[in-house]
LODO-746035 format. One record per residue (C-alpha): y negated, x, z; residue number from 0. Coordinates in Angstrom, 1 decimal, decimal comma. Last residue first. Layout:
N
+--------+--------+--------+-----+
|     yy |     xx |     zz | num |
+--------+--------+--------+-----+
|      Y |      X |      Z | NUM |
...
+--------+--------+--------+-----+
This chain:
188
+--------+--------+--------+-----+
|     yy |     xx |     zz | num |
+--------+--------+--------+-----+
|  -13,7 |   20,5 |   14,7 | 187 |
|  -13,6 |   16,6 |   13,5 | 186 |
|  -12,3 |   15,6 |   10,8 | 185 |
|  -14,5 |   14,7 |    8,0 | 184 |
|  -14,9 |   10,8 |    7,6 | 183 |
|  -13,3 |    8,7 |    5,4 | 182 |
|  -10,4 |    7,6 |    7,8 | 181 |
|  -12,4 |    6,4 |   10,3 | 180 |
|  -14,3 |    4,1 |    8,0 | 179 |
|  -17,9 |    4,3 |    7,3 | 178 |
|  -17,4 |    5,4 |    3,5 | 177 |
|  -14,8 |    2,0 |    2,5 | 176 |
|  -17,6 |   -0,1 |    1,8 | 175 |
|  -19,2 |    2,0 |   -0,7 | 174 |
|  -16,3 |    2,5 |   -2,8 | 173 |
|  -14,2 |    5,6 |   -2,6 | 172 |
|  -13,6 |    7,5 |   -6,4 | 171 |
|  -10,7 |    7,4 |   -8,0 | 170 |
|   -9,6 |   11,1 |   -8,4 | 169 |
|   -7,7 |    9,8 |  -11,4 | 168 |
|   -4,3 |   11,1 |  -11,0 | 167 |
|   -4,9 |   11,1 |   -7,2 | 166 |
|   -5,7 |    7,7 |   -7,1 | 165 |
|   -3,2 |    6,7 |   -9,7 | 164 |
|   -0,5 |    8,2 |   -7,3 | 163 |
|   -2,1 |    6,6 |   -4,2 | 162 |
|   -1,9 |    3,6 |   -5,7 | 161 |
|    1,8 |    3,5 |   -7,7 | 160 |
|    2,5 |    4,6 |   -3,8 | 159 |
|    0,9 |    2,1 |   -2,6 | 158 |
|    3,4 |   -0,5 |   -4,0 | 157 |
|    6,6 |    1,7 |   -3,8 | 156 |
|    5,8 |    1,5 |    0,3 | 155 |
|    5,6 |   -1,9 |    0,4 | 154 |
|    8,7 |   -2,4 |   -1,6 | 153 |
|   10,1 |    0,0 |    0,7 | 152 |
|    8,7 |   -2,1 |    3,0 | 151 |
|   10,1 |   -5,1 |    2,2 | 150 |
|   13,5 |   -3,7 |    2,1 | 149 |
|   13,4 |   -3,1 |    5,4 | 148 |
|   12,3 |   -6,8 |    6,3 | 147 |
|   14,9 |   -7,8 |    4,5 | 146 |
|   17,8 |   -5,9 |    6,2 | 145 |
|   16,1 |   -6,6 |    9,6 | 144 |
|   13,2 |   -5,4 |   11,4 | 143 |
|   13,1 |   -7,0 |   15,0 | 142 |
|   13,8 |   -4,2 |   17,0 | 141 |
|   18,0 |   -4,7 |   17,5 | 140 |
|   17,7 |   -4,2 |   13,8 | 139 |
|   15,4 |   -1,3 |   13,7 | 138 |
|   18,2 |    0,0 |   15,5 | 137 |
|   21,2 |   -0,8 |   13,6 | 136 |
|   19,3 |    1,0 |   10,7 | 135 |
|   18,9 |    3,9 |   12,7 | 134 |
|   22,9 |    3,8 |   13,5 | 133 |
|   23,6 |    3,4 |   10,1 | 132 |
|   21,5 |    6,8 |    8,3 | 131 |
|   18,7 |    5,7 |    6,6 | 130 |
|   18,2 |    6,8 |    3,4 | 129 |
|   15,1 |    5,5 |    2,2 | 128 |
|   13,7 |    8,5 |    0,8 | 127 |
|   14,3 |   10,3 |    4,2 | 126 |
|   11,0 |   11,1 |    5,3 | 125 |
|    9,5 |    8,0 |    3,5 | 124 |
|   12,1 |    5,6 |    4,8 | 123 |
|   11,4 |    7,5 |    8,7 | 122 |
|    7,8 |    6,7 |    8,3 | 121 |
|    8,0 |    3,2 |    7,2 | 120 |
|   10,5 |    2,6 |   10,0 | 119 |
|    8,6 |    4,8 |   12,9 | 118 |
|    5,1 |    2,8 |   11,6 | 117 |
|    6,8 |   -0,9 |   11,8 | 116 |
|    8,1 |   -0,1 |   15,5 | 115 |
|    5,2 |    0,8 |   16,7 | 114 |
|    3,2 |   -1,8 |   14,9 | 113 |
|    5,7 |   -4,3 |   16,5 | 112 |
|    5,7 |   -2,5 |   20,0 | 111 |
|    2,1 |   -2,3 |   20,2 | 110 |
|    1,3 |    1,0 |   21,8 | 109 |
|    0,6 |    2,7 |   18,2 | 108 |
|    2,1 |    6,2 |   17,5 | 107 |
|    0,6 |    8,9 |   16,2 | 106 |
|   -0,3 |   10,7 |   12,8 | 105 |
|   -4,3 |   10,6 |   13,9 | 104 |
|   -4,7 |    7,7 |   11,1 | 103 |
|   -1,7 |    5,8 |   12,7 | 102 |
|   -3,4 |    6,1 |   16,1 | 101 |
|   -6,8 |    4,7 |   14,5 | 100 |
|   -5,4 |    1,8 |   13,4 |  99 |
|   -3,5 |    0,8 |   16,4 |  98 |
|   -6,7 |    1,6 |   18,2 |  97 |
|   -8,6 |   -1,0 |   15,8 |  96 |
|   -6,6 |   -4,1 |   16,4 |  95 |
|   -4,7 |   -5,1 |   13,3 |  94 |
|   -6,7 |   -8,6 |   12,4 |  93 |
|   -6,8 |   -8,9 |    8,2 |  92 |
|  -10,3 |   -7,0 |    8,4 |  91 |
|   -8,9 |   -4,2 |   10,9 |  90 |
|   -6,0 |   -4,2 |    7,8 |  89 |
|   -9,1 |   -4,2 |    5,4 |  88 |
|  -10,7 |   -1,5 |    6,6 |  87 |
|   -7,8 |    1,3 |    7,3 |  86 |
|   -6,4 |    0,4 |    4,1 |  85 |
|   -9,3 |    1,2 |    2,1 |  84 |
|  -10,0 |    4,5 |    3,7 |  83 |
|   -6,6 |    5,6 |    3,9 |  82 |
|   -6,5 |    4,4 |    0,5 |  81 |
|   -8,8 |    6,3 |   -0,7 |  80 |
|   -7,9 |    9,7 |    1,2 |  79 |
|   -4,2 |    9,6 |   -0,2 |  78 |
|   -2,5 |   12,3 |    1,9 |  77 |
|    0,8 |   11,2 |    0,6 |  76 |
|    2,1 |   10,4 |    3,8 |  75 |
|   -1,1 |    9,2 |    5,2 |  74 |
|   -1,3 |    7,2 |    2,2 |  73 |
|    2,1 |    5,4 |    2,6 |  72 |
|    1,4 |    4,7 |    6,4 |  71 |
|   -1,8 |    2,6 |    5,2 |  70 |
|    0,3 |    1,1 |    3,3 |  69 |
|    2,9 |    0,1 |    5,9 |  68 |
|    0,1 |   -0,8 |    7,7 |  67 |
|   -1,9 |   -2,8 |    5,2 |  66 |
|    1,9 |   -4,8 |    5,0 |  65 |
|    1,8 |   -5,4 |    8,5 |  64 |
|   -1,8 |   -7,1 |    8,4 |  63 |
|   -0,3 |   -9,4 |    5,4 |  62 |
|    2,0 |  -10,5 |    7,8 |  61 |
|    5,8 |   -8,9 |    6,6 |  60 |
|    8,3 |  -11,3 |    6,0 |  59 |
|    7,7 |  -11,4 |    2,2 |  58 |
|    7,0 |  -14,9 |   -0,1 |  57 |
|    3,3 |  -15,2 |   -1,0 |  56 |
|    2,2 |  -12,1 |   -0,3 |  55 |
|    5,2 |  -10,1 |   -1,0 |  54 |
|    5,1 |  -12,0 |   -4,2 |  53 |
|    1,2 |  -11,6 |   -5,0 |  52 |
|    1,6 |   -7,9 |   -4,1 |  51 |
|    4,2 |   -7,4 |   -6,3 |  50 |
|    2,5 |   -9,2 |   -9,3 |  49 |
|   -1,0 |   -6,9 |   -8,6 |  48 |
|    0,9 |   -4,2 |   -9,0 |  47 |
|    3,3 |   -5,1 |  -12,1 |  46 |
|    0,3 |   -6,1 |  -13,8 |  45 |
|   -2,2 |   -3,0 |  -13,2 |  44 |
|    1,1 |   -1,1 |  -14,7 |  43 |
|    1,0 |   -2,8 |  -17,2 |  42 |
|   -2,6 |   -2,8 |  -18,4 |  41 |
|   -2,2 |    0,6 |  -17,9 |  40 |
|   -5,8 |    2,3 |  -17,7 |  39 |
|   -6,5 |   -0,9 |  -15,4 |  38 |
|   -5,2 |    0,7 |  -12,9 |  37 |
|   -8,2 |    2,6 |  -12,4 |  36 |
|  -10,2 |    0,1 |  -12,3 |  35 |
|   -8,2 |   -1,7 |  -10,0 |  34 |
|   -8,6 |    1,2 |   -7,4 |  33 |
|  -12,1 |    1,4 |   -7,8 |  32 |
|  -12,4 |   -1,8 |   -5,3 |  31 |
|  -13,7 |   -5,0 |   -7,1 |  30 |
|  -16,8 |   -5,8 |   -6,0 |  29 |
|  -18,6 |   -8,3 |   -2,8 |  28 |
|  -16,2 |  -11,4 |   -4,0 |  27 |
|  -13,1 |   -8,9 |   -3,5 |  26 |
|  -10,4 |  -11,8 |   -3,6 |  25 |
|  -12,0 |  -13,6 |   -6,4 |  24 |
|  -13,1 |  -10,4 |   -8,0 |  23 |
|   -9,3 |   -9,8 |   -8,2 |  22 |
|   -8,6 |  -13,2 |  -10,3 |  21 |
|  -11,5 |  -11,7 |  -12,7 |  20 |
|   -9,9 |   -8,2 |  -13,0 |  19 |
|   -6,6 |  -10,2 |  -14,0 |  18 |
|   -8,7 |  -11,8 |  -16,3 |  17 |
|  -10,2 |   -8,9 |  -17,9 |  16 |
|   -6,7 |   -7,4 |  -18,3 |  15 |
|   -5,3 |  -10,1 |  -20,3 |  14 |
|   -1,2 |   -8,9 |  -20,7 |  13 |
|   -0,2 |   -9,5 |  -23,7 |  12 |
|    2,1 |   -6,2 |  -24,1 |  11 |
|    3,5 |   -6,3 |  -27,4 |  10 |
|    7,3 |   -6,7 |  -27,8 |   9 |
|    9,4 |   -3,5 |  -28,2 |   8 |
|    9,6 |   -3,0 |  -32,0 |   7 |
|    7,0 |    0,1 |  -32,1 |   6 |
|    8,0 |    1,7 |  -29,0 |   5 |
|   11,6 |    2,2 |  -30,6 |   4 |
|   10,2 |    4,0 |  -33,7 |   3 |
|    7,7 |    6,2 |  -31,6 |   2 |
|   11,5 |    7,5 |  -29,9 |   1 |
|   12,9 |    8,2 |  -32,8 |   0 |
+--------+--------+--------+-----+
């Protein structure tokens, strides 16, 4: 039954090679593994790059915030890629380097935005998004309203189809990502 109703769903025309193509645009220097591993679901490579493109184009969060929140997801997840990734390219998009570094050592940030970014993100990913009112109020009176919430758990659904696929496919870290904080050893 179930082979019979994925036969008369509609064909996926999704072109993958041009998707990669669009990305190469973005990563002029190589595409990060991370889309080549997507690309094992044509679909699913898709739907990521689709949600991006929208929060991009149309969220509340800077594109630096949004690294954050990701970079927040891998932690969680223990996702060493994107820690790596994420750590680069939101220093790349502007985050000053200590906030960086105190969300890769499970701490807090001193900036008051990023502070207050990191205890939301952390808290929906603790509590799979359930909030209780008075936190919610909170964030509020902190500058992250209803939509802004909800933007990162969008945020946070995004990397974690990455870090999933990462882990799935033991994606392996691109060159330009190995002198980051986050892919180095710990410390003794």
């Amino acid at each position: 039954m179930v082979d019979d109703e994925r036969e008369t769903r509609c064909p996926l025309t999704v072109d993958v090679d041009h998707l990669l193509a669009e990305m190469r645009t973005v990563y002029p220097a190589g595409l990060p593994n991370l889309f080549r591993t997507l690309k094992g679901n044509p679909a699913v490579l898709s739907a990521f790059l689709a949600l991006d493109s929208e929060l991009e184009a149309h969220g509340r969060l800077s594109p630096a915030e949004r690294l954050l929140v990701g970079l927040i997801t891998a932690e969680h997840v223990e996702c060493g890629y994107c820690q790596a990734a994420l750590s680069k390219e939101a220093v790349e998009a502007g985050t000053p380097e200590p906030i960086v570094e105190a969300l890769l050592d499970r701490g807090l940030p001193n900036d008051d935005r990023a502070r207050t970014l990191a205890q939301a993100a952390r808290r929906i990913l603790e509590l799979h998004g359930r909030l209780p009112s008075s936190e919610i109020a909170h964030l509020e009176r902190r500058g992250l309203d209803e939509a802004s919430l909800l933007e990162i758990i969008a945020v946070v659904g995004e990397f974690t189809i990455a870090t999933y696929a990462n882990h799935l496919k033991r994606t392996r870290l691109d060159p330009e990502y190995r002198s980051t904080p986050a892919a180095r050893p710990p410390q003794p």
